[in-house]
N, C-alpha and C positions, 0 to 999 in steps of 0.2 A: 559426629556421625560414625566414625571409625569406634566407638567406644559399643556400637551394636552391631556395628558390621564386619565378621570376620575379613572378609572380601578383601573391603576398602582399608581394613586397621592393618592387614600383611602388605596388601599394597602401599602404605605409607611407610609403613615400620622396619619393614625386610630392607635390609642394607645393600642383598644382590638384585635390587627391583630399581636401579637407579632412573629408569627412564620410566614416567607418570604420565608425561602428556596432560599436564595439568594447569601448565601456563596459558594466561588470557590468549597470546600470543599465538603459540600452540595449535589451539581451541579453534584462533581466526583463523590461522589456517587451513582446520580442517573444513573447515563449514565455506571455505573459498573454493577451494578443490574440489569439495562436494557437488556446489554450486555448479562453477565451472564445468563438472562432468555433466551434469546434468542438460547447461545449458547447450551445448553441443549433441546431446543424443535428442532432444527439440529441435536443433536446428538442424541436422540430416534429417530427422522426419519432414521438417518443413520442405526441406531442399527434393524431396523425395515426391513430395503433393505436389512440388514449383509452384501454385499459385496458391496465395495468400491474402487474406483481409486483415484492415490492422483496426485494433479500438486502442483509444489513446486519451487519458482523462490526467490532467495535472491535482496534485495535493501537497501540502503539507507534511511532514513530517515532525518529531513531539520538538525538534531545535530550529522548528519555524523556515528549512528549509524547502523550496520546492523543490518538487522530483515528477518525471513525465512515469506513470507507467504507460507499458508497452504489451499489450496483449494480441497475439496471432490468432486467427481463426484460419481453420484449412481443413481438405481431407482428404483421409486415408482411405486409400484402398487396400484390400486385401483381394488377391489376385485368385488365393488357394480358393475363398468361399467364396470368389463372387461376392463380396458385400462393402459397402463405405462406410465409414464414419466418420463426424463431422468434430475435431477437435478445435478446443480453446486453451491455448495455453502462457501463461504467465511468464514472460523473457526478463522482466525486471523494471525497479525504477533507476531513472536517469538523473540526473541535477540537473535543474533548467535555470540558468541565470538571471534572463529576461525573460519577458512574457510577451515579445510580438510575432505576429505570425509567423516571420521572416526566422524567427531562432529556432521553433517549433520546427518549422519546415529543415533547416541545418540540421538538428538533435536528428531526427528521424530518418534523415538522410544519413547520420553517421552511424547510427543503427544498424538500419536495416539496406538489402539490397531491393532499393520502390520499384526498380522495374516489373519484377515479376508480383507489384500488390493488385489485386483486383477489386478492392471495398474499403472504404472509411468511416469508420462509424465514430462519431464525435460527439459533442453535447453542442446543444443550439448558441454558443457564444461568439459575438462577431470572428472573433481572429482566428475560430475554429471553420465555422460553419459560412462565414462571407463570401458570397457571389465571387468580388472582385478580386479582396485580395489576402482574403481568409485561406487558413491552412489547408484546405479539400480543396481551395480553386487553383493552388499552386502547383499540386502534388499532380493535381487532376491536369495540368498545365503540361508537365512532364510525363505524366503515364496517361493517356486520353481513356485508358479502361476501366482507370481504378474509380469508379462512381462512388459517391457519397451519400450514406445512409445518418439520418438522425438517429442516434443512438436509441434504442426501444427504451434500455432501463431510464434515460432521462425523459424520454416522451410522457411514460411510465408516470416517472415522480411527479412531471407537471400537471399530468390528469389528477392526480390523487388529490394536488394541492388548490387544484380548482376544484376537483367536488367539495373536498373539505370544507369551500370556503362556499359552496353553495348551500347552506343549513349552517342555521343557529347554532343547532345543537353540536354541531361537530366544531363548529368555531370555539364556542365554549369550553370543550373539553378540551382542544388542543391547546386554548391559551391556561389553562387551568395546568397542564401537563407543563408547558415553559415556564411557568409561573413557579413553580414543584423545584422544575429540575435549577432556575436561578435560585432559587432560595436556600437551596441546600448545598450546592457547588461553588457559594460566593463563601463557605464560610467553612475552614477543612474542621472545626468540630463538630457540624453540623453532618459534615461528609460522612465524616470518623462515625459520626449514629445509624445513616442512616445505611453506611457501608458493615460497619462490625458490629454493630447493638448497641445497645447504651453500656452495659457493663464494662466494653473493650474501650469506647470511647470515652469515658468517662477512665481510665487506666492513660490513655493519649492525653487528654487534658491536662492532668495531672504532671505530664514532663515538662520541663521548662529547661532553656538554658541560661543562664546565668554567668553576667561578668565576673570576670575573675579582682578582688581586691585590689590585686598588684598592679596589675595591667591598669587599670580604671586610674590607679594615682600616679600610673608613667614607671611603677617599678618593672 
């Protein structure tokens, strides 16, 4: 890239430019720091509303680990206009070990400060959503205010997926649509076509690796 970019070609080349900021290292730091600032001018705004709703959904990650996000709802006032607004904001994902209510309720607790949450909004699955001894009955155990809402976007998905499933015809389509997306995602040249074209993927096909002689007879 430096061989079209003046920019970037002085910035490698000049000898009194020793400091690049170009190391991965580097790089994690800045986007730490970044982070970090950020996450702190979130949470004085939060600390600024004092009260808080939390939404809280666990996933995956692409190395199969799990991770809790942590989403705040709250609002702000502005005092100048007279007027509120109601923010959602993104404080991060967690590592979740386990998966029993019991961990759920710890992570969140070392989170966040629950006394001042007023709302839980969760998806319908026991160890979230359970009367007895589900994560809203626990929370709600220790803060008596913070009631518990079924999450809309998952209420949301589960209407969709009962209409879908009251009509043929949408039945159809959507198994025709899973049926599409197995078929082309079991099989990375088939990926390769249907991601880059045939001409690129047929270029992919074409590489191979190959045992080396030596190696293969122990040299």
């Amino acid at each position: 890239m430096a061989d079209f970019d003046p920019v970037l070609n002085d910035l490698l080349n000049n000898e009194n430019n020793k400091i690049k900021y170009l190391s991965w290292k580097i790089q994690n730091e800045l986007i730490h720091l970044l982070s970090s600032e950020v996450l702190n001018i979130l949470a004085n705004e939060v600390k600024r509303s004092k009260y808080y709703s939390i939404i809280v959904d666990s996933t995956q990650d692409i190395t199969k680990i799990d991770q809790l996000s942590v989403i705040l709802r709250y609002v702000v006032l502005n005092y100048e206009t007279k007027s509120f607004e109601v923010k959602e904001s993104f404080f991060g994902f967690f590592e979740l070990e386990n998966h029993g209510s019991k961990d759920y309720e710890n992570l969140i607790y070392d989170v966040l400060d629950i006394q001042n949450c007023r709302g839980q909004g969760y998806d319908g699955a026991a160890v979230m959503s359970g009367a007895y001894s589900g994560v809203q009955q626990r929370i709600s155990s220790t803060v008596s205010n913070a009631h518990y809402v079924h999450c809309c976007a998952h209420n949301l998905n589960l209407v969709i997926c009962d209409a879908a499933k009251s009509t043929q015809v949408a039945t159809n389509f959507f198994t025709t649509l899973q049926t599409i997306f197995n078929f082309f995602s079991s099989s990375c040249p088939r990926w390769a076509s249907l991601a880059f074209g045939e001409t690129h993927a047929k270029t992919i096909r074409l590489k191979s690796i190959k045992k080396s002689l030596s190696y293969s007879l122990g040299g």
